[in-house]
C-alpha beads as a LAMMPS data file, in Angstrom:
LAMMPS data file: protein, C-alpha beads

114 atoms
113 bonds

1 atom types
1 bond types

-500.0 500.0 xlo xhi
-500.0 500.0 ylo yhi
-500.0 500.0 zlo zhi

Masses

1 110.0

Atoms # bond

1 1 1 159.995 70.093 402.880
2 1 1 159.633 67.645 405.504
3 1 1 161.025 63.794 404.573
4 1 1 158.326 61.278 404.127
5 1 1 160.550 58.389 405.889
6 1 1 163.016 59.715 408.742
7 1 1 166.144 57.495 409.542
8 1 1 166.980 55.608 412.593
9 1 1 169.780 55.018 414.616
10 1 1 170.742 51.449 412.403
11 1 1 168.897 47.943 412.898
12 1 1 167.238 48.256 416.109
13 1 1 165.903 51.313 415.255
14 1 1 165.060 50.742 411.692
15 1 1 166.538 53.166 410.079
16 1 1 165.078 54.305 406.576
17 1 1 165.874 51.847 403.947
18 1 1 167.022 49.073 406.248
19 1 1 165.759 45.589 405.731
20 1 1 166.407 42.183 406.833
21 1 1 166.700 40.896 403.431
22 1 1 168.112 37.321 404.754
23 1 1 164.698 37.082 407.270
24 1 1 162.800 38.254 404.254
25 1 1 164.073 35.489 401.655
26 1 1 163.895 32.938 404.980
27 1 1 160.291 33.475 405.316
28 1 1 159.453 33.490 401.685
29 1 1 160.991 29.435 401.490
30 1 1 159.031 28.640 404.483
31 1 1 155.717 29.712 402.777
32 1 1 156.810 28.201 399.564
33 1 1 157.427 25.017 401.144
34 1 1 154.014 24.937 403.264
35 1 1 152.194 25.987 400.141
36 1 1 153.713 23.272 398.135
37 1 1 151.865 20.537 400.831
38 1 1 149.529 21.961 402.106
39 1 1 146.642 20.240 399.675
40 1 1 148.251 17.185 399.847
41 1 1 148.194 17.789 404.042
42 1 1 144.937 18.476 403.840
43 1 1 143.866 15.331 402.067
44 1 1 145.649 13.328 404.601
45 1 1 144.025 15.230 407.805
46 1 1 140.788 14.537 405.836
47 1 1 141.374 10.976 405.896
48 1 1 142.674 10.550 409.398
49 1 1 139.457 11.939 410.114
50 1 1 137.263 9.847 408.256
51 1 1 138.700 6.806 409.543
52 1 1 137.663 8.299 412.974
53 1 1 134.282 9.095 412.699
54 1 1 133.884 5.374 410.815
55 1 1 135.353 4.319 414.177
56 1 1 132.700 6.270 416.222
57 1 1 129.995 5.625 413.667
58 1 1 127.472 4.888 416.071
59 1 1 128.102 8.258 417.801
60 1 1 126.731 10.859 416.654
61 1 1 129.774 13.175 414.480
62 1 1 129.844 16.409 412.818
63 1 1 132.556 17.602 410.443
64 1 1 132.261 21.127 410.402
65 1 1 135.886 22.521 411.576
66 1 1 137.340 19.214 412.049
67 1 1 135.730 15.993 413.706
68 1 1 133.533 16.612 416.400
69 1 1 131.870 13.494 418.137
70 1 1 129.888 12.966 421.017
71 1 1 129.414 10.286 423.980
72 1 1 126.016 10.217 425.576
73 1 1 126.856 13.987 427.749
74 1 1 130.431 14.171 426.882
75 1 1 132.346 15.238 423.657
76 1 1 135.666 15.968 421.654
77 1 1 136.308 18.055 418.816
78 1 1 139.403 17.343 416.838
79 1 1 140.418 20.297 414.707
80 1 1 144.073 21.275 412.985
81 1 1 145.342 24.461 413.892
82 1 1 145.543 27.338 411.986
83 1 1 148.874 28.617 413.012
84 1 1 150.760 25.525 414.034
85 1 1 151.760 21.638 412.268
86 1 1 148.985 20.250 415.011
87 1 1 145.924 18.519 415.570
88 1 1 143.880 20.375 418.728
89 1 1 141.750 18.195 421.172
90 1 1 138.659 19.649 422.816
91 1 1 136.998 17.209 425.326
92 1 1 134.265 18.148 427.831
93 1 1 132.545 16.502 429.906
94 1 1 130.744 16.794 433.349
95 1 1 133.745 15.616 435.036
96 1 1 137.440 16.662 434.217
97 1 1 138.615 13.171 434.842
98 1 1 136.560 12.275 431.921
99 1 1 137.568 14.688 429.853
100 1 1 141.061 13.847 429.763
101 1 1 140.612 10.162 429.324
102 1 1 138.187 10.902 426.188
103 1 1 141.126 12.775 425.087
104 1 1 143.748 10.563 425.989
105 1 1 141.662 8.064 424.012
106 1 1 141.403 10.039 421.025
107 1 1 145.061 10.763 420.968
108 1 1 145.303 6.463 420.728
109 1 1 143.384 6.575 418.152
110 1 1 144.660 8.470 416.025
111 1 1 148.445 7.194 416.762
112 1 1 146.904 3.802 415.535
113 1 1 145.372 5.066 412.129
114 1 1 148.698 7.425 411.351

Bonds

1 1 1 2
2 1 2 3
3 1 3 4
4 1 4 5
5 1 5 6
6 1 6 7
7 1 7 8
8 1 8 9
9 1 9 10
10 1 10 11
11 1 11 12
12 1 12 13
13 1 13 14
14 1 14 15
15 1 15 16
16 1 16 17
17 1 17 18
18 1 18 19
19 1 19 20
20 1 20 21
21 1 21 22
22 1 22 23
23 1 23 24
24 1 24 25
25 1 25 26
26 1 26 27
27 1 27 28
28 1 28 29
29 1 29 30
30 1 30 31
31 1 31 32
32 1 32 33
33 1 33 34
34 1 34 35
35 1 35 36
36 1 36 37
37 1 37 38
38 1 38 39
39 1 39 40
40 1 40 41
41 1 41 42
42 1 42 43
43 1 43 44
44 1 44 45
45 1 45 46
46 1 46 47
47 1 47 48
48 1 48 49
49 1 49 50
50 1 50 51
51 1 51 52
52 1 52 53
53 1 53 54
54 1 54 55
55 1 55 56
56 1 56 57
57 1 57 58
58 1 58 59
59 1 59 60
60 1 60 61
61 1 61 62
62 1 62 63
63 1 63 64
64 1 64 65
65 1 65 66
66 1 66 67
67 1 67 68
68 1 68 69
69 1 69 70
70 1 70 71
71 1 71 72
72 1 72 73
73 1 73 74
74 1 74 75
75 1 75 76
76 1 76 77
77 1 77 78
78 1 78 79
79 1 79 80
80 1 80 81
81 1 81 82
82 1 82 83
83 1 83 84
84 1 84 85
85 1 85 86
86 1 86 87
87 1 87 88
88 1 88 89
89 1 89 90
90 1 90 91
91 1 91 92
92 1 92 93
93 1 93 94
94 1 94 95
95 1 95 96
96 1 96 97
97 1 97 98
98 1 98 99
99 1 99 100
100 1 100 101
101 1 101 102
102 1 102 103
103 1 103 104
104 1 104 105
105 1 105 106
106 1 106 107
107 1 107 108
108 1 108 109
109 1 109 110
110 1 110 111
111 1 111 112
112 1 112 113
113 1 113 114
């Protein structure tokens, strides 16, 4: 019979059996912790972004994947990322000049409802 699992030459290798039980137990905290905030995260991106879109209320908005609001030709989308403790900016506009200050604009913003 042929093993199922063949050994390794220690850690680097993995050998059969071997586990990083400390990175394992690590990891599981970190998700506990996240989960344990993460509706209560939510709630508070959700109202950082309403109290945007009442600021922009005359321009048209969208909330589907974030806050997305537009100027005339020009727009930003303000979305949270899925994979890091961030908000992510998406301006565009005709000019990249414009772009950034939209975005540098946004970023005011929200500094001064946080």
């Amino acid at each position: 019979l042929k093993p199922f699992i063949d050994g390794g030459s220690q850690e680097r290798n993995m050998r059969a059996g071997t586990e990083n039980v400390s990175g394992i137990v690590g990891l599981a905290k970190a998700v506990e912790l996240c989960a344990e905030h993460l509706e209560e995260n939510k709630k508070y991106i959700s109202g950082l972004f309403d109290q945007l879109q009442e600021k922009y209320k005359n321009n048209p908005s969208s909330r589907e994947d974030g806050l997305k609001v537009e100027f005339d030709t020009d727009w930003v989308h303000l979305r949270t990322s899925n994979t890091e403790p961030i908000i992510r900016i998406y301006a565009e506009s005709n000019f990249e000049t414009t772009a950034n200050n939209i975005a540098l604009k946004l970023m005011q913003d929200i500094k001064e409802v946080m």
